[in-house]
C-alpha positions in Angstrom: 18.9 11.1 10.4 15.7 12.3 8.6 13.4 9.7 8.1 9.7 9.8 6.2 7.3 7.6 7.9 4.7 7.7 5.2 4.3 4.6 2.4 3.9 6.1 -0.8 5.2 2.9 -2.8 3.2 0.0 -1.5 3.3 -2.9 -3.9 5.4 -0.9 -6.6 4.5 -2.2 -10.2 4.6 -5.7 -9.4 1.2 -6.0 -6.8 1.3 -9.7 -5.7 -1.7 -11.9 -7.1 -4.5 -12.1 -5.2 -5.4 -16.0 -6.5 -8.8 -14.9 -4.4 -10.4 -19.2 -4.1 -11.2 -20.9 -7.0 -10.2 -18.3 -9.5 -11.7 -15.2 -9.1 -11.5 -12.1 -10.7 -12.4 -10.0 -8.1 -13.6 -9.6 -4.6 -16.6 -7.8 -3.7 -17.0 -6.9 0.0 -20.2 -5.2 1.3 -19.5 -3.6 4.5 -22.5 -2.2 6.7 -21.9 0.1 9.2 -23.9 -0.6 12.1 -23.4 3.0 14.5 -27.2 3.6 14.9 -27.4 4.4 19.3 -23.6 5.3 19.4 -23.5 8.6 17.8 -22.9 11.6 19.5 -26.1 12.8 21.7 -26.7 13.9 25.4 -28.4 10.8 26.1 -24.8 8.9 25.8 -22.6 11.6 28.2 -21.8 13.2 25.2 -21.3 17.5 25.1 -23.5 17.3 21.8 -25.5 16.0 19.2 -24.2 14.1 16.3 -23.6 16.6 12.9 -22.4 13.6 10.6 -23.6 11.2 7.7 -27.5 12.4 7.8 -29.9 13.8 5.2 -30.4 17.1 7.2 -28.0 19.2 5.0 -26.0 21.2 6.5 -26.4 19.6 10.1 -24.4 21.3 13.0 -23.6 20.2 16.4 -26.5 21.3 19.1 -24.3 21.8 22.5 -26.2 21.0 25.3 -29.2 19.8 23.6 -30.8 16.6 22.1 -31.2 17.2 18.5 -34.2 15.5 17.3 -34.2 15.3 14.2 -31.0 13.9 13.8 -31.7 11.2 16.7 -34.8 9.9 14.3 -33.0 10.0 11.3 -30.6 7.3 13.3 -33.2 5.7 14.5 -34.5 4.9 11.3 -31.0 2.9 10.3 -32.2 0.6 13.2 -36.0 0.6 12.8 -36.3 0.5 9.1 -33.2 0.7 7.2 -31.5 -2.4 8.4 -34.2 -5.2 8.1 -34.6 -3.8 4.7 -30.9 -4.8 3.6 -31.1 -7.9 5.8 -33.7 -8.9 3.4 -31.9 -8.0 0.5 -28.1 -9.8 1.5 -30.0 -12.9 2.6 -32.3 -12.9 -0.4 -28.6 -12.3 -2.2 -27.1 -14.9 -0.4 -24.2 -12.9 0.2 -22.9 -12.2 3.6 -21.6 -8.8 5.1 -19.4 -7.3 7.2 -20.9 -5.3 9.7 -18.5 -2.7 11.6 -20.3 -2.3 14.8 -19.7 0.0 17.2 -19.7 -1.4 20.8 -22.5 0.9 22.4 -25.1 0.5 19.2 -24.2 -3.7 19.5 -25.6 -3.4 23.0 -28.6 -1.0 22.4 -29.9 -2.7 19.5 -30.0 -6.4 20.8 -32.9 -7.6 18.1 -30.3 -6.6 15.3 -27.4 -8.4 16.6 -29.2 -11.6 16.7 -30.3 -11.1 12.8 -26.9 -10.2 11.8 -25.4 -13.9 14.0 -28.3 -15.6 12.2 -27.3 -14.5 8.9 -23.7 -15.8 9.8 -22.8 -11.9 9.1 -18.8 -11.1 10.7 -19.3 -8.6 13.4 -16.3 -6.7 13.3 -15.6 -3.3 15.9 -16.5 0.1 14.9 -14.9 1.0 17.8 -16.4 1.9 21.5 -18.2 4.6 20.3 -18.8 6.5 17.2 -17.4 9.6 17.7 -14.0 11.8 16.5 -11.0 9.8 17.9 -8.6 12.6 16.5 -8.2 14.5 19.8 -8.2 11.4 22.2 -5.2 11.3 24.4 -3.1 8.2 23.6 -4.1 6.5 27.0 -7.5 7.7 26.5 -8.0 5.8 23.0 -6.3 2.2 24.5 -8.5 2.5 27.1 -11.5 2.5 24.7 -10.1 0.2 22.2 -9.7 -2.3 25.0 -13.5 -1.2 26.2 -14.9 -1.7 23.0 -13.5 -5.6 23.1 -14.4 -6.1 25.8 -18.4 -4.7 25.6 -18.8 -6.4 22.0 -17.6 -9.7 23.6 -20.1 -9.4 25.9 -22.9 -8.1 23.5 -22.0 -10.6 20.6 -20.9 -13.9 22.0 -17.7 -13.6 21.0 -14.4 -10.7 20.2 -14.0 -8.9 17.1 -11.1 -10.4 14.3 -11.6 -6.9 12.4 -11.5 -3.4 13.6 -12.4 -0.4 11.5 -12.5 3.0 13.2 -13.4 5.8 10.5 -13.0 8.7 12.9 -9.2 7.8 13.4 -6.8 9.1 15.0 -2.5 9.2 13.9 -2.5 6.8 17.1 -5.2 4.3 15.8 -3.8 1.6 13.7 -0.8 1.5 15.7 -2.5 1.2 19.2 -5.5 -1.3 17.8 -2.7 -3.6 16.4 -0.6 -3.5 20.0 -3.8 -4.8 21.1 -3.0 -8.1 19.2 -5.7 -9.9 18.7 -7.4 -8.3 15.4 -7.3 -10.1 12.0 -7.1 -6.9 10.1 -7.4 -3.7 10.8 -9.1 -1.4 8.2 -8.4 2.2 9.0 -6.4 2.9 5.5 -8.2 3.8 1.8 -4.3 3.4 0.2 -4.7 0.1 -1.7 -6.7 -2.1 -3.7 -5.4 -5.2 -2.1 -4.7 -6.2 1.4 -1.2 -5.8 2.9 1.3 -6.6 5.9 1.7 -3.8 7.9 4.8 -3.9 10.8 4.0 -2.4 14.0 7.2 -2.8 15.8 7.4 -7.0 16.5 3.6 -7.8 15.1 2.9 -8.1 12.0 -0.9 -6.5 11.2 -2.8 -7.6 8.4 -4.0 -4.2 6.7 -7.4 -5.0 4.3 -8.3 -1.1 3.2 -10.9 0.4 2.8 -13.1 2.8 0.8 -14.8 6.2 1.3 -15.7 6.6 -2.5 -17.5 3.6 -3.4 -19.5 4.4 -0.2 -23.2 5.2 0.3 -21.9 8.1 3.0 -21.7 10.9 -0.2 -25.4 11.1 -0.6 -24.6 12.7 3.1 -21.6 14.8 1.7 -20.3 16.7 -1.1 -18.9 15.9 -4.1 -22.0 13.0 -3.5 -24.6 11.2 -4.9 -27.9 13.0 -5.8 -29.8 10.2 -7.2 -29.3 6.5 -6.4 -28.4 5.6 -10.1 -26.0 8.2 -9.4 -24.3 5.6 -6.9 -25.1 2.3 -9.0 -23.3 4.3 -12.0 -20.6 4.9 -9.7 -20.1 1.2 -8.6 -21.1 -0.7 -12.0 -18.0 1.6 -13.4 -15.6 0.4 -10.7 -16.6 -3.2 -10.9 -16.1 -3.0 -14.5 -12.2 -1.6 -14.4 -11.6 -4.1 -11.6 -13.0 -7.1 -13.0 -11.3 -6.4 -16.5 -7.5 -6.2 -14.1 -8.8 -9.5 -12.6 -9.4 -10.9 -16.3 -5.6 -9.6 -16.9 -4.5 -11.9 -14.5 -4.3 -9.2 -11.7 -7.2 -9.6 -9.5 -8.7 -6.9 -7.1 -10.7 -6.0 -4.2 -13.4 -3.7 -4.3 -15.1 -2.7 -0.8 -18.5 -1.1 -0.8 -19.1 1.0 2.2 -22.7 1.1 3.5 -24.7 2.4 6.1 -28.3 1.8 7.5 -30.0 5.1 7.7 -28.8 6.1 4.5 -28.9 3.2 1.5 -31.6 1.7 4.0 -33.6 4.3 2.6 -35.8 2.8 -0.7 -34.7 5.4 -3.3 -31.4 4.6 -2.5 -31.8 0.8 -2.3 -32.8 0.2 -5.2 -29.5 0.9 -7.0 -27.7 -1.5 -4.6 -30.1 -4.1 -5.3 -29.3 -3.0 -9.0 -25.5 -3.4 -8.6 -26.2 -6.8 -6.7 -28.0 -7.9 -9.3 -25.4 -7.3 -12.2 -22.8 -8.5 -10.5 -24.5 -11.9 -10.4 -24.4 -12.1 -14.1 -20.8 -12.7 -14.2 -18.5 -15.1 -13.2 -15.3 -15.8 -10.8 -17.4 -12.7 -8.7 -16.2 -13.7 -4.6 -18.5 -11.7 -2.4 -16.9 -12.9 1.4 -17.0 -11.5 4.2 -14.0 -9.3 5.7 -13.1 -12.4 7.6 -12.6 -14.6 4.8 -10.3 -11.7 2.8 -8.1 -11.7 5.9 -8.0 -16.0 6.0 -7.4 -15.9 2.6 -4.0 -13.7 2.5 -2.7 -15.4 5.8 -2.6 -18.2 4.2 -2.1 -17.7 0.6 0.1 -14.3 1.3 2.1 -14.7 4.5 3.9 -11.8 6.1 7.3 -12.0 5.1 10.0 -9.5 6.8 13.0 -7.6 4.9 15.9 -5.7 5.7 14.5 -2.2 5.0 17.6 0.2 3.7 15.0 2.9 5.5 15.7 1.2 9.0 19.5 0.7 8.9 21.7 2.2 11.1 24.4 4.8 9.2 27.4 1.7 9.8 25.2 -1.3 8.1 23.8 1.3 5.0 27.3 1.8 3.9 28.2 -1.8 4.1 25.1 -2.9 2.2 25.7 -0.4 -0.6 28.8 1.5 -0.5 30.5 -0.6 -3.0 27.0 0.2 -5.7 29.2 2.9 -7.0 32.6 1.6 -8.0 35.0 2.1 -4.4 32.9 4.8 -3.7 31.4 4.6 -0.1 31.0 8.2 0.6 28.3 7.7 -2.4 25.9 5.7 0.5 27.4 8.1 3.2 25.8 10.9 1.8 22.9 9.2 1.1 22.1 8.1 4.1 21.1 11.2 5.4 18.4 12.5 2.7 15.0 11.8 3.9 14.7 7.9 3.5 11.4 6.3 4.1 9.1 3.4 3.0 9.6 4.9 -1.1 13.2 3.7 -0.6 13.0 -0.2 0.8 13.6 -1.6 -3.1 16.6 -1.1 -5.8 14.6 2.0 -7.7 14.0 4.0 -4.3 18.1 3.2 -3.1 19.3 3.8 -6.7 17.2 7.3 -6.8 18.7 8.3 -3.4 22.7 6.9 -4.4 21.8 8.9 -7.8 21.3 12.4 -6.3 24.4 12.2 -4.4 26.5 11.3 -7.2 24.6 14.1 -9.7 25.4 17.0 -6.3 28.7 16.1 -6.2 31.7 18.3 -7.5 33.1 17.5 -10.8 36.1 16.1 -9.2 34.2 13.5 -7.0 32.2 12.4 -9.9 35.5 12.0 -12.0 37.2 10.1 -8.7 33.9 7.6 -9.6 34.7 7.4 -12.9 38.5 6.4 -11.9 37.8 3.8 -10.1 36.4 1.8 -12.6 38.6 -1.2 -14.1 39.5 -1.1 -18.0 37.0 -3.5 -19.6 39.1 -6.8 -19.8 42.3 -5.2 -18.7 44.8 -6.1 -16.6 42.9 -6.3 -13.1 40.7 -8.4 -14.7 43.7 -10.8 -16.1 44.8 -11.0 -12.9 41.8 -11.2 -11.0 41.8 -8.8 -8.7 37.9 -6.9 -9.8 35.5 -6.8 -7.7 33.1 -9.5 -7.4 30.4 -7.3 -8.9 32.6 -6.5 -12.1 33.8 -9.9 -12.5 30.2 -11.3 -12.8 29.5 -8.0 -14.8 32.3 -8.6 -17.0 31.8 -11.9 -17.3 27.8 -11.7 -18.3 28.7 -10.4 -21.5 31.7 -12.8 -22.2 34.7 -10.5 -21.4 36.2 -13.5 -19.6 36.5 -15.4 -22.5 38.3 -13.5 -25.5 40.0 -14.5 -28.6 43.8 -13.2 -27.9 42.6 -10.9 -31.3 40.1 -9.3 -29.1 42.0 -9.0 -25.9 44.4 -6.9 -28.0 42.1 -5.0 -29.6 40.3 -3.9 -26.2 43.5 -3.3 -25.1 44.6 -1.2 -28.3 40.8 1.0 -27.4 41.1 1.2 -23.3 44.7 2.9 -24.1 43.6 5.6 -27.0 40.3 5.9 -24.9 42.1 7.0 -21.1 44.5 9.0 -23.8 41.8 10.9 -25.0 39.5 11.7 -22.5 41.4 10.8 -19.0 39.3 8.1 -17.2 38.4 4.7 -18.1 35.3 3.7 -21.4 32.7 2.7 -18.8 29.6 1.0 -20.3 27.3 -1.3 -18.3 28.0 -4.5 -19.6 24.5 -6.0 -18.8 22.7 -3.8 -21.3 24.7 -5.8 -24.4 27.1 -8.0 -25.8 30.7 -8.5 -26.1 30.0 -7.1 -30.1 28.0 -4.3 -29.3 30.3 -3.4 -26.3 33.1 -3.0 -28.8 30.9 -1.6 -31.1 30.1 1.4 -28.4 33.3 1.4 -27.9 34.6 2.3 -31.4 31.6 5.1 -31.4 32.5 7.1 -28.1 35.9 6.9 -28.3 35.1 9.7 -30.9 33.0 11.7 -29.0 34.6 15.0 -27.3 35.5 14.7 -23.8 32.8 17.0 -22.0 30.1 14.6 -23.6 31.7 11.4 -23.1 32.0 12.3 -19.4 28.3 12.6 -19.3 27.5 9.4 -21.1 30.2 8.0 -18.7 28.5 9.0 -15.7 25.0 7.8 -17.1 26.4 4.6 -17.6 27.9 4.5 -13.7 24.6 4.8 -12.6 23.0 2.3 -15.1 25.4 -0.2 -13.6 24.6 0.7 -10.1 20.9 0.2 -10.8 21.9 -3.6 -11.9 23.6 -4.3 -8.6 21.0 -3.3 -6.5 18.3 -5.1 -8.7 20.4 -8.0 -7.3 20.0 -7.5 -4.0 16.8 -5.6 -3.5 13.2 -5.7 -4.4 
């Protein structure tokens, strides 16, 4: 069994609504990342100095050595940089999230106070903030479970929200075994929060954003100037906020970070964007928190049988009978490479479809077989399947005139005659006068074509019975 563990389908086309409180059109979260006194240095045990997310272009590790430079440019997020947006969000009146790694919580105690006086979350940043990527498994639970524990002590109180950044594959699955986080944030896939199953928990997954993020005047592609960045978030607040006026409400995330958009020249574009935002209305600007409250409540985590995570026996009860008597249809498909893409009708249809479309000429034609005559004698005696009956019935087969029954009779005989399997049309896509119209049409057509169009319409019927049973 090949499975594919990555979600590629996520909502699908039909993303829940938000209904964010009292009506908004969109949610705008500021997050500041608070990691000035946790980066990578000598000072903290580390083998080197940090390399990321400065001005110094070009910055490379110093092994061995204290890298000065790069420790004041740090320092300046704490001395400088954050007072200056603490001003600005309090002036604002709009509260942050701060991702806050453990170690810079307890070595910048002035800070902490300000952000609990501002009634600013405190969510983790992790233990430390440094590259989780090569951390043996046990190594990272032990400092996701440090980290708790050191910002419990440092803040008061434990962290609801947990946001990494320098993840590893291990991350979002050991931080939500820890069981006590809100939401997690370690994902950029979605514009709206979702319910993410890690074996019996359910985690809360709020996403976020390295694009709409002060971090590329540190990278590149990045920001040069800081209209560059206001120009960058004024356009994305525009497209979301028209979807939220379209009746499909978004979130945007903002991603900040003290040293950098603590600088003025920088600033002053978010204190641009702030203020244009305020000229609108139904404009939410929560904290992190209040995002994950909000979709406990109004969006509950709601548990499916996922065709991806049946075993071989229960995938070819559930859909064996999709294609007409035709279980080794689901058999086959059973063993492609199933995955998240697959847990609704269009992803089991795609996967029942290929089997069908590889299979010999003589298996496709068996398919074909096994169809009933439309309002033929199984179905005067009863003995369709339950799918066909209601199929049948939907377009009023059940109920014909004893002039129509004779005439669908007349056309199933010169049909099978002519081309050797049943007239096979799905039913839901018409009426009983256009079915006999159809009818009268392909009964005409040469057999090589009408084998085609009879297969097409197999798996046009197998797409309705799985929109009846799955998302």
């Amino acid at each position: 069994m090949t499975r594919y563990v990555r979600n590629m389908r996520g909502y699908g086309p039909n993303a829940p609504h938000a209904a964010w409180p009292n009506g908004a059109k969109i949610a705008v979260q500021f997050v500041l990342n608070y990691e000035e006194g946790a980066e990578n240095c000598v000072l903290h045990g580390d083998a080197a100095s940090e390399a990321f997310l400065s001005d110094i272009p070009g910055a490379a590790q110093w092994p061995g050595q204290r890298h000065w430079n790069m420790e004041s440019i740090y320092e300046y997020g704490a001395r400088a940089g954050f007072w200056r947006l603490h001003r600005l969000f309090s002036g604002a009146d709009i509260p942050v999230t701060i991702y806050g790694v453990a170690q810079a919580l307890a070595r910048n105690p002035e800070q902490v106070a300000a952000m609990k006086a501002a009634d600013w979350e405190i969510a983790s940043h992790g233990l430390k903030w440094v590259e989780h990527k090569d951390m043996p498994e046990a190594e990272e639970r032990a400092a996701i479970a440090e980290a708790v524990r050191l910002h419990t002590e440092v803040v008061g109180e434990r962290p609801r929200g947990w946001y990494t950044g320098r993840c590893s594959e291990n991350t979002v699955r050991l931080v939500a075994e820890e069981g006590g986080f809100d939401y997690i944030s370690d994902t950029y896939d979605d514009d709206l929060p979702y319910w993410l199953e890690v074996e019996d928990r359910d985690q809360l997954i709020i996403p976020y954003t390295l694009e709409a993020n002060d971090m590329r005047f540190a990278t590149a592609p990045g920001w040069v100037t800081g209209q560059d960045f206001y120009t960058y978030l004024k356009d994305a607040f525009d497209v979301l906020y028209a979807e939220g006026e379209d009746g499909a409400p978004k979130m945007m995330s903002i991603g900040l970070h003290c040293r950098l958009v603590g600088r003025p020249g920088k600033l002053a574009a978010l204190k641009q964007f702030i203020s244009y935002i305020q000229g609108f209305d139904s404009v939410w600007t929560p904290r992190r928190l209040e995002i994950a409250k909000h979709w406990q409540t109004t969006h509950p985590a709601a548990r499916m049988e996922r065709p991806s995570q049946m075993d071989k026996a229960r995938f070819i009860e559930r859909f064996g009978g999709i294609f007409e008597h035709s279980p080794w249809i689901a058999e086959r498909a059973f063993e492609l490479e199933l995955g998240p893409a697959h847990d609704c009708a269009a992803g089991v249809h795609n996967a029942l479809c290929r089997m069908f479309r590889s299979a010999s000429e003589e298996e496709r034609l068996g398919v074909l077989l096994a169809h009933p005559d439309l309002a033929g004698k199984l179905a005067a005696a009863g003995r369709l399947t339950t799918e066909s009956t209601s199929e049948q019935a939907s377009a009023g087969l059940d109920m014909l005139t004893d002039a129509e029954r004779e005439k669908f009779t007349t056309l199933n005989s010169d049909y099978v005659a002519k081309h050797g399997f049943p007239f096979i049309i799905a039913v839901r896509d018409h009426t009983k006068a256009s079915i006999m119209a159809a009818f009268e049409t392909r009964i005409a057509n040469d057999s090589e074509a009408e084998f085609d169009e009879a297969c097409r319409q197999v798996e046009r019927i197998a797409e309705f019975r799985l929109l009846d049973v799955l998302p």
